[in-house]
N, C-alpha and C positions, 0 to 999 in steps of 0.2 A: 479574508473569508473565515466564518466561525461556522464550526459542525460540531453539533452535539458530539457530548463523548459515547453515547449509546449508539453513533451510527459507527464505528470504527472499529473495523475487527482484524484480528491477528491470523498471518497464515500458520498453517500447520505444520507448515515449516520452519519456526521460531525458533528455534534451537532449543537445548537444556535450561533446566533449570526454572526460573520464573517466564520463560518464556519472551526475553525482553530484546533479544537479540537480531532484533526482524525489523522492520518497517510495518504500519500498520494502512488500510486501503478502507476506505468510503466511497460504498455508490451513491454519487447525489444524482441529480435527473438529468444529468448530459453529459456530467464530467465523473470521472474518476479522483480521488482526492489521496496524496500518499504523506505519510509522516516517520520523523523516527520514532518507534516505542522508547525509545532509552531519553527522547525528549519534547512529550505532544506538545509541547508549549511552544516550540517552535515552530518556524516558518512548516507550510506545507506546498505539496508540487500538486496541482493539476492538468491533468488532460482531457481532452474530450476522450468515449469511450472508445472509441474506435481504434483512435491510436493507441489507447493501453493495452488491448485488445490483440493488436498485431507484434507489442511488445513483449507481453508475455507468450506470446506462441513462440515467438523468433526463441526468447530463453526455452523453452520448452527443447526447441529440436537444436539447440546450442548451448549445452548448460556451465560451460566454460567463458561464455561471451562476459 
């Protein structure tokens, strides 16, 4: 699957520095799309929304998991 570089943005939680220390996240129209910043060129993971949806809540109230 290819996604523009324009649609892929970084959380605000990227750490120091350039920012490169994160994974970067694309909403396309059904799925969610996750890469590493440190290497977009690589493979990327999707899921439908929903499940990402309930995976980041789960990190939300578990921020250890």
């Amino acid at each position: 699957m290819t996604t523009p570089d324009d649609t892929w943005r970084r959380s605000s939680y990227s750490g120091g520095g350039q920012g490169d220390a994160c994974v970067e996240i694309a909403d396309l129209d059904t799925r969610i799309a996750i890469r590493d910043s440190k290497a977009p060129a690589r493979a990327t993971l999707t899921f439908p929304a929903p499940a990402f949806a309930t995976f980041v809540e789960t990190l939300k109230k578990n921020p250890a998991a």
